[in-house]
Backbone as CSV, one residue per row, in Angstrom:
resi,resn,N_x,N_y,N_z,CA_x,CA_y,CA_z,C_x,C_y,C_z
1,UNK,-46.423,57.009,77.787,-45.951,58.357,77.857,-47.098,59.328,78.131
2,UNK,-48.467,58.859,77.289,-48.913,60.103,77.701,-50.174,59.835,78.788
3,UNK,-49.929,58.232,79.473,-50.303,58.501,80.928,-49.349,58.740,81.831
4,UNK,-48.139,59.037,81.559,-47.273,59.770,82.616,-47.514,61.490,82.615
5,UNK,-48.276,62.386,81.681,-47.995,63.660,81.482,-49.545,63.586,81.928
6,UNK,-50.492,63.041,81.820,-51.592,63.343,82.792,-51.357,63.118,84.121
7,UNK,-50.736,62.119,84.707,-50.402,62.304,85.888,-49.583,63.629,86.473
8,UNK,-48.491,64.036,85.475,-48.018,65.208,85.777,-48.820,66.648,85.652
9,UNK,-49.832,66.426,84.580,-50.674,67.548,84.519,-51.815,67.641,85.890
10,UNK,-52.031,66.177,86.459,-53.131,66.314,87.395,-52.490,66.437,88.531
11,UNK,-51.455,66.488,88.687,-49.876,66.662,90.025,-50.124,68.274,89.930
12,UNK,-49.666,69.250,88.571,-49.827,70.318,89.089,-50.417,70.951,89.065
13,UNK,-52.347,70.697,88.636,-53.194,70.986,88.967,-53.522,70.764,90.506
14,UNK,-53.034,69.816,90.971,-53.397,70.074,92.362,-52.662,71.020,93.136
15,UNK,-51.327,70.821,92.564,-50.441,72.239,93.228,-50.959,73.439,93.163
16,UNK,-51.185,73.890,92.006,-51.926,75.274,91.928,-52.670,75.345,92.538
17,UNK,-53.784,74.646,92.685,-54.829,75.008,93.738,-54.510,75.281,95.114
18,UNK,-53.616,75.287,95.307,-52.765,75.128,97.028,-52.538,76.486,97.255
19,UNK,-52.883,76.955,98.499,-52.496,77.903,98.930,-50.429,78.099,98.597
20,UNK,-50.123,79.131,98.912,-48.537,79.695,98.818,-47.585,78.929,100.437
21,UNK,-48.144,78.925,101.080,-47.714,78.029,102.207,-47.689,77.018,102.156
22,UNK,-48.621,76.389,101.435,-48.782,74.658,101.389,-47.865,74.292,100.341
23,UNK,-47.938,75.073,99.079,-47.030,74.748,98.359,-45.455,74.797,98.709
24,UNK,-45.255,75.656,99.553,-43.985,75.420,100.150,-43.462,74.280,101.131
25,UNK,-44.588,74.117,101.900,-44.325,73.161,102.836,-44.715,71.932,101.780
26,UNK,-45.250,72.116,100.792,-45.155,70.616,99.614,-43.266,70.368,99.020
27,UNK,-43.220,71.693,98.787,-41.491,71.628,98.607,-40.343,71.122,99.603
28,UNK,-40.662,71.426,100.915,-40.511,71.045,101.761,-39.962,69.841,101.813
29,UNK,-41.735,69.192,102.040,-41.174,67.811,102.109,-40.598,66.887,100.967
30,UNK,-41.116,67.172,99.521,-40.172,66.867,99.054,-38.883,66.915,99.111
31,UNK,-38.056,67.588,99.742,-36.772,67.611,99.717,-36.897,66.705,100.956
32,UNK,-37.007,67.195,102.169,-37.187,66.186,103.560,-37.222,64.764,103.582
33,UNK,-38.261,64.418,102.944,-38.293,62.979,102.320,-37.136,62.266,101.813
34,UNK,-37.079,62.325,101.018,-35.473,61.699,100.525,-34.727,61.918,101.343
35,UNK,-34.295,62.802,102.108,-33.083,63.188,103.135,-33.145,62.663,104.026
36,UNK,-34.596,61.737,104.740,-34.596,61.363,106.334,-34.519,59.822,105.945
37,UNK,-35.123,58.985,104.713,-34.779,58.167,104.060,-33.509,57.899,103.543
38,UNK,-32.147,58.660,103.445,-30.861,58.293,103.003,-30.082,58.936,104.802
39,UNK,-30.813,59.379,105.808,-30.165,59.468,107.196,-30.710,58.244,108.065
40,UNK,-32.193,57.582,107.530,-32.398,56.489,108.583,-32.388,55.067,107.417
41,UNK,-32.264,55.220,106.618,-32.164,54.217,105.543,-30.908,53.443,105.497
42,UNK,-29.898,54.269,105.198,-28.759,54.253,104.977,-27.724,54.750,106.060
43,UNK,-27.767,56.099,106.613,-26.169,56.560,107.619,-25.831,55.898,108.953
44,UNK,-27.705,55.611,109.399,-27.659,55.314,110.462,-26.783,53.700,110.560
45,UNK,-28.009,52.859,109.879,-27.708,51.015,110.006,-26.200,51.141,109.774
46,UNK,-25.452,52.028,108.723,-23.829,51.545,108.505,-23.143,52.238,110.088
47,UNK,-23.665,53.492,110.764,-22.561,53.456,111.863,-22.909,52.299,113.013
48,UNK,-23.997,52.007,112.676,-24.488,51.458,113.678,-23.021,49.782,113.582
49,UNK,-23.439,49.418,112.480,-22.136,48.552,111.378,-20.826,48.652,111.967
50,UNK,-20.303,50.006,111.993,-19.196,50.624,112.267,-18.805,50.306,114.068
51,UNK,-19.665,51.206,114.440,-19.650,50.982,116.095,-19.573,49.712,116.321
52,UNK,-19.814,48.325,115.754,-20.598,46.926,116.072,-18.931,46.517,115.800
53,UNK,-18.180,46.723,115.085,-17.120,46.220,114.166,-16.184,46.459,114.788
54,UNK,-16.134,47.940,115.492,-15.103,48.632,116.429,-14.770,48.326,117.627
55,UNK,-15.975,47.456,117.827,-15.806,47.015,119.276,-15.623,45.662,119.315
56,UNK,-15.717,45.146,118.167,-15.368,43.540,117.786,-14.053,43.036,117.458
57,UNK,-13.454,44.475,117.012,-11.530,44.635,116.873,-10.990,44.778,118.588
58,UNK,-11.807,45.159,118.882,-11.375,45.417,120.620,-11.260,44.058,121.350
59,UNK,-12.184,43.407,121.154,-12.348,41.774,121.518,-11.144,40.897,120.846
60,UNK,-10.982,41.243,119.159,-10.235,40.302,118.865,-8.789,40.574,119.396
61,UNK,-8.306,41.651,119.352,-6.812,42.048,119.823,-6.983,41.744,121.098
62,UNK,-8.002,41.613,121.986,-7.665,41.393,123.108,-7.071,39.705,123.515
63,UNK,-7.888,39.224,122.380,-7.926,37.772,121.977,-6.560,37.605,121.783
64,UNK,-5.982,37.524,120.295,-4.373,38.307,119.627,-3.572,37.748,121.075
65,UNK,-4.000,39.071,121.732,-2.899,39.006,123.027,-2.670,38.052,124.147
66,UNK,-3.608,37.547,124.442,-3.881,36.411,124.909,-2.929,35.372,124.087
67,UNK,-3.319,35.265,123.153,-2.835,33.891,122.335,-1.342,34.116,122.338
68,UNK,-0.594,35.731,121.953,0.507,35.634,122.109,1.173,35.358,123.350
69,UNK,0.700,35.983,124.354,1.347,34.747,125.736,1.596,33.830,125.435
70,UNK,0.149,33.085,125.308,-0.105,31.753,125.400,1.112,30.804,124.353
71,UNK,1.456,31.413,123.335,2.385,31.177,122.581,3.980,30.859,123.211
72,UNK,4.441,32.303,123.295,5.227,33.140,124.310,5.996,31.935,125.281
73,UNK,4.692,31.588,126.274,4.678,30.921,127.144,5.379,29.219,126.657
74,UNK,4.505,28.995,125.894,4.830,27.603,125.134,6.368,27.849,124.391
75,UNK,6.899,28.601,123.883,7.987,28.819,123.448,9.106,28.524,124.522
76,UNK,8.533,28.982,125.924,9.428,28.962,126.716,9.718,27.949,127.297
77,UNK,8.927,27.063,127.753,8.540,26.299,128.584,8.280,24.704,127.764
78,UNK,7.947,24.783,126.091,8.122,23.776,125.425,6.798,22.829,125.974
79,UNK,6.595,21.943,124.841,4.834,21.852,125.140,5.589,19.990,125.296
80,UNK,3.879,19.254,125.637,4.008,17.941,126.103,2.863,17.500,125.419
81,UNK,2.728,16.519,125.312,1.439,16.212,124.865,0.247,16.122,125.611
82,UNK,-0.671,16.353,125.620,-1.709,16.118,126.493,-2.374,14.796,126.477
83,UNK,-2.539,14.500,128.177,-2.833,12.918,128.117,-4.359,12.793,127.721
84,UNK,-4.702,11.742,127.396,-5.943,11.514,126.953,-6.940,11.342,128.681
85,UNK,-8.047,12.033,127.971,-9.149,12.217,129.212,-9.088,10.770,129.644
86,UNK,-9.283,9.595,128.792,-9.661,8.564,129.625,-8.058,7.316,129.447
87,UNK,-7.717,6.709,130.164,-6.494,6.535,129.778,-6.708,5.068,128.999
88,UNK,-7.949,4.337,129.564,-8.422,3.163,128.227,-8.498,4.009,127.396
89,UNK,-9.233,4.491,126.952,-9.682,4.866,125.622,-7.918,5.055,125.056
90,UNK,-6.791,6.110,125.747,-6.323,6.087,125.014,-5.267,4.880,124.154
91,UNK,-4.940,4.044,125.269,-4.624,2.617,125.420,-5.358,2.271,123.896
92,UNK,-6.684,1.454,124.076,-7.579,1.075,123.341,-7.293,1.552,121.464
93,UNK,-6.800,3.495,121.290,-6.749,3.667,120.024,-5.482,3.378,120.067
94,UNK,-4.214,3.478,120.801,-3.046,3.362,120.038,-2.882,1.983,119.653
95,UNK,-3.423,1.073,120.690,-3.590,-0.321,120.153,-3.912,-0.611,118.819
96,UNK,-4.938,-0.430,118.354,-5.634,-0.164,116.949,-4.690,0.455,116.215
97,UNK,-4.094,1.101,116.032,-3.286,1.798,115.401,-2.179,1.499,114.603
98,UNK,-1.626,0.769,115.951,-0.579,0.161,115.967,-0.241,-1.577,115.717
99,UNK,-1.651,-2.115,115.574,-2.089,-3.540,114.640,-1.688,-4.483,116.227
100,UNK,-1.430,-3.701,117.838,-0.990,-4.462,118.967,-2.379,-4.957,119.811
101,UNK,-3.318,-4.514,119.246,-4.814,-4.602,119.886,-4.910,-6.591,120.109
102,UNK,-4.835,-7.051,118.931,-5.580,-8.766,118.733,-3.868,-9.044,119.643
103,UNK,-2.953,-8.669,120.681,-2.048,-9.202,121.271,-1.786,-9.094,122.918
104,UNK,-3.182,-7.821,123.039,-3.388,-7.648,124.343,-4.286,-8.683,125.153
105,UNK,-4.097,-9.280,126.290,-4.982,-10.022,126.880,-5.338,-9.935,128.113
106,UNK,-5.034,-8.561,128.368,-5.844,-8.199,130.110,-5.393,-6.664,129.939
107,UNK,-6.381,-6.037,130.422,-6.139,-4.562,130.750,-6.589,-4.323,132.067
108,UNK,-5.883,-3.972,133.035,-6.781,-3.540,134.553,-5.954,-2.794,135.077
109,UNK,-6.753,-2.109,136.066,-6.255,-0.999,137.076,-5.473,-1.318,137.700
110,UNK,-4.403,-0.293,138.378,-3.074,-1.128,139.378,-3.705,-0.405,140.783
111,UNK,-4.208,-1.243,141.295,-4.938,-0.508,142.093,-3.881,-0.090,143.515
112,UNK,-2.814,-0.097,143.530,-1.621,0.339,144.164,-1.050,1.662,144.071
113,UNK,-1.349,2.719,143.580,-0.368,3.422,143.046,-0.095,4.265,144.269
114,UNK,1.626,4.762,144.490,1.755,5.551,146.141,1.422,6.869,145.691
115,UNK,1.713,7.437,144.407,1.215,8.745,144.041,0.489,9.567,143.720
116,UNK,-0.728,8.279,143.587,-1.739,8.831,143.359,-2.367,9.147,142.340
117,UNK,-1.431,8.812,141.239,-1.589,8.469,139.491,-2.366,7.607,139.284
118,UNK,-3.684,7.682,138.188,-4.039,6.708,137.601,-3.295,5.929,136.670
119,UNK,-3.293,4.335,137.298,-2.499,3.870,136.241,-3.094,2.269,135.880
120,UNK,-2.828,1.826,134.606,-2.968,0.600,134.174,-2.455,-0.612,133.805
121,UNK,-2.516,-1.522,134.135,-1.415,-2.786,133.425,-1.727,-3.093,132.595
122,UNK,-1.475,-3.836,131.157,-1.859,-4.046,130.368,-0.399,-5.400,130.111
123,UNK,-1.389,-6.392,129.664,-0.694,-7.399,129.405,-0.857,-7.808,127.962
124,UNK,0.469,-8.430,127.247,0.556,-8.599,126.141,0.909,-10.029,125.797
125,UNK,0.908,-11.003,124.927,1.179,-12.292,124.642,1.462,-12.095,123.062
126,UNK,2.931,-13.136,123.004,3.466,-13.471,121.769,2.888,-11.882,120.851
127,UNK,3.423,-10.578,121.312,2.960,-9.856,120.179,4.674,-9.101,119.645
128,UNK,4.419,-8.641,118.561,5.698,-8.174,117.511,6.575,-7.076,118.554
129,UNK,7.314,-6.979,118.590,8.440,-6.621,119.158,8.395,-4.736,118.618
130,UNK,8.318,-5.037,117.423,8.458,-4.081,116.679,6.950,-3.179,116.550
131,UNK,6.087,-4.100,116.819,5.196,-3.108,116.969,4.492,-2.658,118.114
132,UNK,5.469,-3.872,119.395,4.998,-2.808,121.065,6.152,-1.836,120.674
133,UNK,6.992,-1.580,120.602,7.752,-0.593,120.093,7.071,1.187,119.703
134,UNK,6.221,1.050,118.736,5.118,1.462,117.968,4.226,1.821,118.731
135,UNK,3.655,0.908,119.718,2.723,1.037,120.007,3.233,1.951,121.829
136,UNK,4.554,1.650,122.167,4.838,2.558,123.171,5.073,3.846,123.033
137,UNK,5.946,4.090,121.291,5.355,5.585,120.974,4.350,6.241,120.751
138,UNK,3.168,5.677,120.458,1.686,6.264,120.422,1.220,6.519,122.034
139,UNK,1.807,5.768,122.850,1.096,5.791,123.881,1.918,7.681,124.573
140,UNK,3.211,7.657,123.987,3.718,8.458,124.888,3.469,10.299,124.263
141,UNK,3.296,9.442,122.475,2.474,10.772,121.969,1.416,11.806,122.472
142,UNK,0.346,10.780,123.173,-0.370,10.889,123.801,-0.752,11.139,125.423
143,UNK,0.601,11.415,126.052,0.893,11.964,127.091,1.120,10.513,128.219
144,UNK,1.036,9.411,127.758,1.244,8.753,128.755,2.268,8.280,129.011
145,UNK,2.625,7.617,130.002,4.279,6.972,130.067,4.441,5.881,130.972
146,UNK,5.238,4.848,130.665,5.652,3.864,130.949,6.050,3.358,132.536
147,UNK,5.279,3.331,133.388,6.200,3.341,135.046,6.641,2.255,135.186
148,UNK,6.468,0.869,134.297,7.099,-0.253,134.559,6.967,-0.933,133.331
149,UNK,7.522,-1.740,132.630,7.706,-2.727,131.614,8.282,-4.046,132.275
150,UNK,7.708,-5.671,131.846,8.252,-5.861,131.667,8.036,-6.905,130.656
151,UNK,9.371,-7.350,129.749,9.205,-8.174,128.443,10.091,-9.376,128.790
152,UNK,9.630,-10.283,128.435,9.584,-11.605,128.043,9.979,-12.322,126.626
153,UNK,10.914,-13.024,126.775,10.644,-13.645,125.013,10.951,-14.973,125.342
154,UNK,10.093,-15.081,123.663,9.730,-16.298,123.682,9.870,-16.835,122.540
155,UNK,9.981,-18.430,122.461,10.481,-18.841,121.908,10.380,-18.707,119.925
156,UNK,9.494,-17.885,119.756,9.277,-17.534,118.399,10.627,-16.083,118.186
157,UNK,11.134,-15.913,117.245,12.067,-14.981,117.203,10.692,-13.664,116.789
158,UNK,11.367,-12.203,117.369,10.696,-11.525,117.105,9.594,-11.368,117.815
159,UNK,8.953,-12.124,118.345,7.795,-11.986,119.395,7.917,-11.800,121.016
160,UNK,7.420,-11.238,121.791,8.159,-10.703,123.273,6.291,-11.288,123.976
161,UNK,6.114,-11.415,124.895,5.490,-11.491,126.279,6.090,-10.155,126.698
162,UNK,4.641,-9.472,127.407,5.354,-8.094,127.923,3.497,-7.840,129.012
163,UNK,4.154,-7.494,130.060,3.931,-6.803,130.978,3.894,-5.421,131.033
164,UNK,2.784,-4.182,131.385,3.230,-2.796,130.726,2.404,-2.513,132.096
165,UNK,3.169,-1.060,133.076,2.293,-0.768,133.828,2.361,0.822,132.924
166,UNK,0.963,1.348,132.527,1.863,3.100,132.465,0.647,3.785,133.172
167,UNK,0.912,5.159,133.503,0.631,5.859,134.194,0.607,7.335,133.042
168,UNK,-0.732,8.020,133.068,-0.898,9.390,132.399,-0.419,10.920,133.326
């Protein structure tokens, strides 16, 4: 405490000694000070905040609107699945999936097609009936579809030989 009141006593000993101008322009800036510190401290960085935010609502509604088409659109028109980029690969997971993988025994290109579709054969031996079944709905989940089948059975009940051409 009472090195805070020497500091205040040696504060306005120096004031007094000050000319009547200086001491004003000491008042001055005391007030100034704090004021350009709560205008560049504080008013500025938040409009700056503000402006940054205002124009980021502008982007997102523009966004918003977009998507509602895009919605809109799909409402109308009713969606499909999208085929898989590579059409092994997608082959390959529904197989897996579908426990039809250890029943496939040739996969190759039909290198015929008049339309111009990529498409694949895929051959199957003694596999479950019930789960090429399975495994033709994964495929079609996945945007692909069937341009030729054909199945075979054999002499185990429940098990089919099958021939598959499909096309994405």
């Amino acid at each position: 405490m009472k090195r805070m009141a020497r500091v205040r006593e040696r504060i306005d000993g120096i004031k007094a000694r000050l000319l009547p101008r200086y001491q004003r322009l000491l008042q001055v800036a005391a007030w100034l000070v704090p004021a350009l510190v709560l205008v560049f401290g504080l008013i500025l960085p938040l409009h700056d905040r503000v402006v940054r935010l205002r124009s980021d609502i502008g982007a997102l509604a523009a966004q918003a609107g977009v998507a509602n088409a895009l919605a809109d659109q799909l409402r109308l028109h009713g969606t499909r699945a999208p085929a898989a980029a590579n059409p092994m690969s997608g082959i390959e997971t529904a197989a897996q999936q579908t426990k039809v993988r250890g029943f496939i025994t040739r996969i190759k290109p039909d290198l015929s097609p008049a339309d111009g579709k990529q498409r694949l054969i895929v051959n199957l031996k003694a596999a479950p009936y019930a789960d090429l079944v399975h495994f033709l709905g994964r495929l079609r989940a996945q945007g692909m579809r069937v341009a030729r089948a054909k199945l075979y059975a054999i002499d185990q009940p429940g098990l089919v030989d099958a021939e598959l051409t499909l096309s994405n």
